[in-house]
Backbone bond lengths (Angstrom), bond angles and torsions (degrees), N, CA, C in turn:
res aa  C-N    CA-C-N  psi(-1)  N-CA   C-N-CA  omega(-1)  CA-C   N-CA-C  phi
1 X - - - 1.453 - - 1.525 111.10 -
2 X 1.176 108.46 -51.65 1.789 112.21 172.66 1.819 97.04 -58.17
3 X 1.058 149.42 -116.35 1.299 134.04 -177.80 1.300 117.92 36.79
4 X 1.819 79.40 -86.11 1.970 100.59 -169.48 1.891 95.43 -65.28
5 X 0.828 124.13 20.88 1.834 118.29 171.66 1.241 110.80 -112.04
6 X 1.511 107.47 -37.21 1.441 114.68 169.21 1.515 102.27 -63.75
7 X 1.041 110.43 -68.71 2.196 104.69 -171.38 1.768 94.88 -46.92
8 X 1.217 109.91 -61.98 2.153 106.43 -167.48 1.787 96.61 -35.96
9 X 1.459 109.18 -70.95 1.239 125.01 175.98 1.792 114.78 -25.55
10 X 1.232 119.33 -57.26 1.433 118.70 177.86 1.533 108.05 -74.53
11 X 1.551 125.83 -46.12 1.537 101.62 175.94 1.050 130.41 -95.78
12 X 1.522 116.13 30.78 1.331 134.33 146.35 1.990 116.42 -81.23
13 X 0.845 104.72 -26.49 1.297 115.90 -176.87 1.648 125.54 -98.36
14 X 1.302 84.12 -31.73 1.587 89.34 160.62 1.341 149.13 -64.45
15 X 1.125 137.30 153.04 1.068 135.74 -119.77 1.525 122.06 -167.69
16 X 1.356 144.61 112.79 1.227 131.98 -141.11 1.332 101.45 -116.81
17 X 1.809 126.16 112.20 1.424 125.90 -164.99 1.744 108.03 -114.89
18 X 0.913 117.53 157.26 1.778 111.88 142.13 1.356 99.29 -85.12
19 X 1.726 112.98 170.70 1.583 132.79 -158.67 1.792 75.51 -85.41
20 X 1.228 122.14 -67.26 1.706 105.26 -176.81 1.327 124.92 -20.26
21 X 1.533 124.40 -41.61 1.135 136.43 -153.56 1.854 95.08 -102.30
22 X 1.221 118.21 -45.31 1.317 101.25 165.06 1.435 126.33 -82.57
23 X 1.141 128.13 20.96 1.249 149.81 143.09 1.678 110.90 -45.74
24 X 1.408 81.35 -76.27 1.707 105.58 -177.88 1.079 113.49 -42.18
25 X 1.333 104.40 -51.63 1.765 112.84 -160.56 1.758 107.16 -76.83
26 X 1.113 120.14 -21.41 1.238 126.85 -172.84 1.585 123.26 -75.26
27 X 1.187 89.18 107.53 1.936 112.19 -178.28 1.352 114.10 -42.26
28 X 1.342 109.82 69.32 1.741 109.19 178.08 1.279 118.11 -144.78
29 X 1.448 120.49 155.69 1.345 100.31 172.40 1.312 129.57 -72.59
30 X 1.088 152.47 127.19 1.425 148.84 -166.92 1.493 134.36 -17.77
31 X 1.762 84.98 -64.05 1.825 100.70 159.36 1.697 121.93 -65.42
32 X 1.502 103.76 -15.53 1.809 91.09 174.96 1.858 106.88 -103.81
33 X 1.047 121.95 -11.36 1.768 103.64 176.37 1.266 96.35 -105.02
34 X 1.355 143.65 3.25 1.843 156.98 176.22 1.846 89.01 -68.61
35 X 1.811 99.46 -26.63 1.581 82.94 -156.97 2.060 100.10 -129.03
36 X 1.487 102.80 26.26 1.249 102.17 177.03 1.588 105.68 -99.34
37 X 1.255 122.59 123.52 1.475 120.09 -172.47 1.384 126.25 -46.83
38 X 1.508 116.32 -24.89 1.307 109.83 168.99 1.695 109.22 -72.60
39 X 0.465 102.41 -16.37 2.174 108.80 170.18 1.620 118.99 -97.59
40 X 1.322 118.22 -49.90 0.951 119.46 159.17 1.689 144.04 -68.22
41 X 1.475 112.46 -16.04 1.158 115.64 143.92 1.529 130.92 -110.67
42 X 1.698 105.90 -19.03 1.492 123.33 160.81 1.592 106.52 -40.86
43 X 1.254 137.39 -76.43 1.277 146.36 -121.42 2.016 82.30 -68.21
44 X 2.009 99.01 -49.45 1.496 93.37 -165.19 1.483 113.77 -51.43
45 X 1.879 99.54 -44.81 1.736 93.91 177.08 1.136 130.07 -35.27
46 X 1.381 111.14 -64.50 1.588 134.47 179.47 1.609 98.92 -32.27
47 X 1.439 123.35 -62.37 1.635 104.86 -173.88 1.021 94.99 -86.44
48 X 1.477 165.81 -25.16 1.228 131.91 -179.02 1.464 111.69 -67.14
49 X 1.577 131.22 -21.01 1.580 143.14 163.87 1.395 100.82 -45.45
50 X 1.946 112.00 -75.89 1.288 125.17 -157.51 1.395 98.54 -85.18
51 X 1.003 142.52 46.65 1.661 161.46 123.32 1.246 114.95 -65.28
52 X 1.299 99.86 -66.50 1.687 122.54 -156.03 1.825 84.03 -81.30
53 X 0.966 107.42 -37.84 2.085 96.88 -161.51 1.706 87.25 -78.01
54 X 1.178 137.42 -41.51 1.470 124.72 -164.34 1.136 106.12 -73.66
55 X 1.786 115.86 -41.38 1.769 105.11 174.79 1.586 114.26 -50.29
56 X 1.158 86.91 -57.29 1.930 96.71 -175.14 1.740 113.55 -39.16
57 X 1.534 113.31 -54.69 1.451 120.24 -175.09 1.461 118.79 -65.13
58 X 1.389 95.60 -25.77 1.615 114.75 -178.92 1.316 125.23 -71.33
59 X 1.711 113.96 -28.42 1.474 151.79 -173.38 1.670 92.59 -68.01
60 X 1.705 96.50 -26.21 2.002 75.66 -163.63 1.552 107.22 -130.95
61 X 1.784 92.07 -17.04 1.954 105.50 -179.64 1.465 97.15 -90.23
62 X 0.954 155.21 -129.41 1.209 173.51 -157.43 1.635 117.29 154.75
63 X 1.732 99.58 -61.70 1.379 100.47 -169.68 1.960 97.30 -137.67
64 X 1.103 126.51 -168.01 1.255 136.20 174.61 1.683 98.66 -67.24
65 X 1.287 126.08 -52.77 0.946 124.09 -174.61 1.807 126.54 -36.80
66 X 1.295 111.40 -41.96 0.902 161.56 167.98 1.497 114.82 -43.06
67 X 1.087 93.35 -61.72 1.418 120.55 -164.37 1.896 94.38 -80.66
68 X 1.380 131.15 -43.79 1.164 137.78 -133.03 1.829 80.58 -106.75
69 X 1.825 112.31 -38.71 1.186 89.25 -177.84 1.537 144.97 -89.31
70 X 1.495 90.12 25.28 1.714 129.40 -167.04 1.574 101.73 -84.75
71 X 1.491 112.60 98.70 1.500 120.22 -175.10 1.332 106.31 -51.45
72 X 1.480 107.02 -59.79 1.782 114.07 176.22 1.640 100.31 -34.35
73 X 1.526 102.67 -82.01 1.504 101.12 -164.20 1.680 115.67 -23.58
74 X 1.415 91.75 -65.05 1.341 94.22 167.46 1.352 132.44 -11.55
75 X 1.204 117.30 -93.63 1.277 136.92 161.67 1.740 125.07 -40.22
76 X 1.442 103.61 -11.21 1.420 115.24 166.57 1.219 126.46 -82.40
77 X 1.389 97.88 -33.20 1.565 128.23 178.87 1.537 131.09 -76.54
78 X 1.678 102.37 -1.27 1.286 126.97 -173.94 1.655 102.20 -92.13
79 X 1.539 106.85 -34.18 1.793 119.27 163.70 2.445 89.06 50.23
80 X 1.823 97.21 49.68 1.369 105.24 -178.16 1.779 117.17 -46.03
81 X 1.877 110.10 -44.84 1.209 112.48 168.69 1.711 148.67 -47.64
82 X 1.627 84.76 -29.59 1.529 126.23 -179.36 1.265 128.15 -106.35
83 X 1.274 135.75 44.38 1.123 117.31 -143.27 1.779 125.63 -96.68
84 X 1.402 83.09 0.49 1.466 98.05 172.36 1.219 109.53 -72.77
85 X 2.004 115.30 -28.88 1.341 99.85 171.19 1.262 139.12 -98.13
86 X 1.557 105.82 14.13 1.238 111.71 162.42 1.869 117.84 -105.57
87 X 1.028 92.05 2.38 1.741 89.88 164.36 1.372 104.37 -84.24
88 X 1.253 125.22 3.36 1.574 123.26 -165.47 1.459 110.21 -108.97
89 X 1.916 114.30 -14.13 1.394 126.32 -176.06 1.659 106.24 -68.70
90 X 1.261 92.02 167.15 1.798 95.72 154.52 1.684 97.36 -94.32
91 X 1.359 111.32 172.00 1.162 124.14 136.06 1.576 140.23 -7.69
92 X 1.405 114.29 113.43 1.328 85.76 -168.95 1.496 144.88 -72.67
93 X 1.101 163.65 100.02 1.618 165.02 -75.20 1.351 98.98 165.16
94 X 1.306 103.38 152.15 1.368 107.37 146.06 0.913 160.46 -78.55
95 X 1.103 119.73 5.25 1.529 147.41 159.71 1.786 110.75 -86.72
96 X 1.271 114.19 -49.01 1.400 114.54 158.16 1.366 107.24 -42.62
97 X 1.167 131.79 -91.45 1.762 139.14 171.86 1.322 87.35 -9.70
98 X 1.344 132.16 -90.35 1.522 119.83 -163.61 1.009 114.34 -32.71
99 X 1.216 130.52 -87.48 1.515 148.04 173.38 1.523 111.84 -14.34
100 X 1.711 111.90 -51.71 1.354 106.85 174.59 1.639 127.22 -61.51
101 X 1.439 110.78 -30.54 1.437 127.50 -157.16 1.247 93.06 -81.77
102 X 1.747 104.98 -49.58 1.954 101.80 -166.79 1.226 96.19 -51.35
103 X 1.726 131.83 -57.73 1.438 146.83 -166.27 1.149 97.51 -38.52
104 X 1.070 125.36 -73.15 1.875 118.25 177.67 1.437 135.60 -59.45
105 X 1.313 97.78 -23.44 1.469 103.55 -179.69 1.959 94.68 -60.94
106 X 1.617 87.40 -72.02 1.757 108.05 176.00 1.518 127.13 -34.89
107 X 1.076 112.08 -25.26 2.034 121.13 167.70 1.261 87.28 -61.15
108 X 2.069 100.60 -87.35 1.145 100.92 -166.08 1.453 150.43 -36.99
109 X 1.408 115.46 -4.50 1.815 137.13 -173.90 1.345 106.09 -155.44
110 X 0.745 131.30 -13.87 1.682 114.17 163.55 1.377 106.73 -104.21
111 X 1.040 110.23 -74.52 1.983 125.57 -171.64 1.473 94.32 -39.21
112 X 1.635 107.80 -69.77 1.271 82.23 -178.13 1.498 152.28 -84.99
113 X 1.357 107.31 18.33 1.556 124.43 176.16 2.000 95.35 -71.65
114 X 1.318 119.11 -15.59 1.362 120.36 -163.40 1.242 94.79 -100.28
115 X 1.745 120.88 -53.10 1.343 115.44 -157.06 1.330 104.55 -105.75
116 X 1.406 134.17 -2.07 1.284 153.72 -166.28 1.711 99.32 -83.24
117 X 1.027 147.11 8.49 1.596 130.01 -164.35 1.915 90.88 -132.00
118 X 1.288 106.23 85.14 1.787 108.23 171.63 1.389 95.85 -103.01
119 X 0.967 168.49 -34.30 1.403 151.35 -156.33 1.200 117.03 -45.64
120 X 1.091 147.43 -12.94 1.354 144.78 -170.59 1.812 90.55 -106.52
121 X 1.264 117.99 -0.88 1.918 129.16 179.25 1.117 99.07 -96.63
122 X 1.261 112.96 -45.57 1.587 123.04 -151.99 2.041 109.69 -85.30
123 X 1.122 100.72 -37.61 1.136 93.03 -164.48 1.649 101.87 -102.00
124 X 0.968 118.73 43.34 2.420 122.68 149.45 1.065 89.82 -125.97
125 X 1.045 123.26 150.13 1.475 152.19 -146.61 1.623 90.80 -91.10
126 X 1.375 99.54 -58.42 1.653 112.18 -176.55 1.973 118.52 -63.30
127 X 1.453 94.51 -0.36 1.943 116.79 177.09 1.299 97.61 -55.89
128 X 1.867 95.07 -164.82 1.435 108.45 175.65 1.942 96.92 -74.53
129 X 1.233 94.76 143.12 1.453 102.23 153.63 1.872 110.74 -158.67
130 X 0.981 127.25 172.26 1.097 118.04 -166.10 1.760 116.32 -114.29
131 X 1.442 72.84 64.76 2.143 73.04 -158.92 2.047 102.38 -145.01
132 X 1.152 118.70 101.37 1.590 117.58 -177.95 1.430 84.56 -94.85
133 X 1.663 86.86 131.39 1.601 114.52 161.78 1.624 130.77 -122.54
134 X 1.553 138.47 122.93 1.050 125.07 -152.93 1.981 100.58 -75.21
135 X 1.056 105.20 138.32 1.443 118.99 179.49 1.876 120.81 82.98
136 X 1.822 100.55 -20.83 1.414 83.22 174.26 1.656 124.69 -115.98
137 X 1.184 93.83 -170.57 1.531 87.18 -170.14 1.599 119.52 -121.49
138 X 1.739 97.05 23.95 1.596 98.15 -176.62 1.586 98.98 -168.65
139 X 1.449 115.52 148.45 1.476 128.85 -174.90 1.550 117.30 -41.79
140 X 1.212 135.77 109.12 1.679 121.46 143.23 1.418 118.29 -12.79
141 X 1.435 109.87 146.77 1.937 114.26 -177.61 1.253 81.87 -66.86
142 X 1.436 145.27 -50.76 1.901 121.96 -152.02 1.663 93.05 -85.13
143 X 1.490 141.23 -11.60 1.782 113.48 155.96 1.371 103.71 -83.57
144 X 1.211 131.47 -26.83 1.150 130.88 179.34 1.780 124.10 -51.49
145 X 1.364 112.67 -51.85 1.212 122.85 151.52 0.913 139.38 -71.79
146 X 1.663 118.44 2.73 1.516 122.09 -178.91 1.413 89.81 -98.20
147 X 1.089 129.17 -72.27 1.250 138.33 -146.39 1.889 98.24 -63.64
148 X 1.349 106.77 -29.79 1.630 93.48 172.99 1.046 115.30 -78.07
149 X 1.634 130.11 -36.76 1.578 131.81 160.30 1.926 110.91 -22.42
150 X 1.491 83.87 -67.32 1.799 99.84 -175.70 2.001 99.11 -30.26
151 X 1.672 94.55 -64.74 1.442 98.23 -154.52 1.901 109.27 -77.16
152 X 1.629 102.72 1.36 1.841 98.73 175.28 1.586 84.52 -91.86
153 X 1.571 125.74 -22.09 1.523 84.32 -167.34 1.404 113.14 -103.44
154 X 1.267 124.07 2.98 1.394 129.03 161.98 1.287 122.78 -84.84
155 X 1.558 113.02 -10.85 1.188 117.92 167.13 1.660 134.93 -94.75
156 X 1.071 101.13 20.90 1.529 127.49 -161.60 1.868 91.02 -79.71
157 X 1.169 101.76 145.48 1.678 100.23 157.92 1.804 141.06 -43.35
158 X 1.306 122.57 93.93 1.217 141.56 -177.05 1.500 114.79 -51.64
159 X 1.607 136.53 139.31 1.223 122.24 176.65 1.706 103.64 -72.18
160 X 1.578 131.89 117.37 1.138 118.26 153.28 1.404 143.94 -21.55
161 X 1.498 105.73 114.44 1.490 115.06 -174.40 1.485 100.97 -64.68
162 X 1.080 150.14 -32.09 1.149 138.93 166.56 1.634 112.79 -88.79
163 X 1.597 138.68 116.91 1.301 99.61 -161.15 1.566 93.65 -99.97
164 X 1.957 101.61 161.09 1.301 111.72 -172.86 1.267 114.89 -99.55
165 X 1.577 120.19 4.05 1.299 108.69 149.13 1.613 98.49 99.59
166 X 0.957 110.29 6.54 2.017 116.77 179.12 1.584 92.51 -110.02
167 X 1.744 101.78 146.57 1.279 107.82 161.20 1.149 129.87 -31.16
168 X 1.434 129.01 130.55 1.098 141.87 176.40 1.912 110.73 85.40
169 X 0.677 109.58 -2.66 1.635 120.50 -177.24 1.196 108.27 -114.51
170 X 1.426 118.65 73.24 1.639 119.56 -172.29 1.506 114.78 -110.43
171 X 1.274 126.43 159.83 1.350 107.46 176.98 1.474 136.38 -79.17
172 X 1.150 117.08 139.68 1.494 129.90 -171.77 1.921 121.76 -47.85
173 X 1.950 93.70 -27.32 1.228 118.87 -156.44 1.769 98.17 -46.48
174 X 1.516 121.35 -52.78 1.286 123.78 -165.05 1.528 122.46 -56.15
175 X 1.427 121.72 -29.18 1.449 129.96 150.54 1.372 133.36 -49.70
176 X 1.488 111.25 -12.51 1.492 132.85 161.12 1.752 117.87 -64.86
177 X 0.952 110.13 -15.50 1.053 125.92 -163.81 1.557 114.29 -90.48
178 X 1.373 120.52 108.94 1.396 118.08 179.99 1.438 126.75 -109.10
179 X 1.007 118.30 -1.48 2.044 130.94 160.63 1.439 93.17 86.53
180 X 1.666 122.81 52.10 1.437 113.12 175.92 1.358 115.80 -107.68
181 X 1.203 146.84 165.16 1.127 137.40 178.62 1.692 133.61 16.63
182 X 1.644 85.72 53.16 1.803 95.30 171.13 1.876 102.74 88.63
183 X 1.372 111.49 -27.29 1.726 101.16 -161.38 1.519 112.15 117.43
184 X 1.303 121.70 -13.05 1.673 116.87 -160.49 1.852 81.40 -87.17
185 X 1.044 136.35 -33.13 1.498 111.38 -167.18 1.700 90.53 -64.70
186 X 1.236 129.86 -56.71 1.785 148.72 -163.99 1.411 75.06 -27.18
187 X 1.768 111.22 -75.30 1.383 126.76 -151.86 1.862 113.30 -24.61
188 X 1.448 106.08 -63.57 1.141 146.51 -173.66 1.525 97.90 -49.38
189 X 1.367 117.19 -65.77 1.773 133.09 165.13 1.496 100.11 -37.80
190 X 1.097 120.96 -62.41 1.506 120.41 -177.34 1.450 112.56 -36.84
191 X 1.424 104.99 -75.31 1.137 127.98 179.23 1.368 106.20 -34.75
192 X 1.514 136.35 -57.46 1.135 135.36 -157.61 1.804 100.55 -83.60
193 X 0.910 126.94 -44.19 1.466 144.11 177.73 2.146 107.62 -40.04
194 X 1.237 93.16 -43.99 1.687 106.78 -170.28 1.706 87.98 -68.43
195 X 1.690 111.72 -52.54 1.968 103.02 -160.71 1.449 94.33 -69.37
196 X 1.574 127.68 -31.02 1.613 119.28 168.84 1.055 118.89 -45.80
197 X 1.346 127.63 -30.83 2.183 133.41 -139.59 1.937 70.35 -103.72
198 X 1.729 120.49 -48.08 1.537 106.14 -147.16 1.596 100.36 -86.63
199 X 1.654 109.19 -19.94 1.283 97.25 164.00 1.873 132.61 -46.05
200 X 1.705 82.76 -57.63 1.744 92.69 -168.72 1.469 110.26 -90.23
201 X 1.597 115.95 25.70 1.605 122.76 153.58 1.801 100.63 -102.09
C-alpha cells in the first residue's frame, strides 16, 4: 500500500514541462544550477533537439491547423495507456507536438545518461528495489532478480545518437522518412539533421 501511494502520489503531481521550464522552476540559486551539467549542458541540447523536432514537424504541418486536422495525431494525443499523462498536455498545437517530441527524445538520451546509471542501487539486496515488505529490510531473490534483469537489459549498449560511423552504428536519419510529397519535406529533414549531428559533436 505504501508503494502504490508513492506511484498515486507522483501521477498526481506530475506535471508536463519543457527542460526551459524546469530550469525555471528549480529551487536554486542561479549561479549553482547555471552550473549543474544537466542545465548547463542540457539547456544547449534541448534547443539543438527543439530545432531539429520543429524543422522536421514543420516539413509536413505547416500550421496548428494542420496539425489538429491529423486523425493519427489525434489519436496519439489521447496518450490512451497513460492517461495521467495526457491530462497533463495542453491542447493539441503545434508547438505542443514540438515540445512533446523534444521531451521524449531528451529523457530518453540526455536525462537519462544522468539518471539512467543504478547499478551500484541495484545490485545489495538491501538497494533500490521496488518491493515493501512488512518486517524486512531488503528484496526477496525473485525482486531481487527481477529488478536486476530490468537494469542488464536496459543497460545493454544503445545505437549512438551521434553515429560513429563503425559497422553496425548507422544513422537513424533514414527512418525519418515518410514518402510524402516526392521527398522535398525528407530533403529539408536531412538538411536539418546534419546542423543537429554538427551541433552535438
Amino acid at each position: 500500500e505504501q508503494l502504490q501511494g508513492v506511484f498515486a502520489h507522483a501521477a498526481e503531481t506530475w506535471s508536463f514541462k519543457t527542460w526551459p521550464e524546469v530550469y525555471a522552476e528549480t529551487q536554486l540559486p542561479e549561479g549553482v544550477k547555471a552550473k549543474l551539467p544537466i542545465f548547463e549542458d542540457g539547456l544547449p541540447l534541448w534547443q539543438a533537439l527543439c530545432d531539429f523536432v520543429a524543422g522536421y514537424i514543420s516539413a509536413y504541418y505547416p500550421g496548428d491547423a494542420e496539425v489538429q486536422a491529423d486523425k493519427e495525431l489525434q489519436e496519439y494525443w489521447k496518450f490512451r495507456c497513460v492517461p495521467q499523462y495526457a491530462r497533463q498536455l495542453p491542447p493539441l498545437a503545434k508547438q505542443a507536438l514540438i515540445d512533446q517530441i523534444a521531451r521524449g527524445i531528451f529523457d530518453v538520451t540526455v536525462l537519462h545518461e544522468i539518471v539512467g546509471d543504478v547499478v551500484e542501487y541495484t545490485t545489495d539486496p538491501a538497494g533500490a528495489a521496488l518491493q515493501v515488505r512488512s518486517g524486512a529490510d531488503m528484496a526477496d531473490l525473485q525482486q531481487f532478480l527481477q529488478v536486476n534483469s530490468l537494469v542488464a537489459g536496459t543497460g545493454t549498449p544503445m545505437p549512438m545518437f551521434v553515429p560513429s560511423g563503425e559497422t553496425g552504428d548507422e544513422e537513424w536519419l533514414p527512418q525519418l522518412d515518410i514518402g510524402l510529397d516526392g521527398g522535398r519535406p525528407f530533403a529539408q529533414v536531412s538538411a536539418l539533421y546534419k546542423t543537429l549531428m554538427e551541433t552535438l559533436r
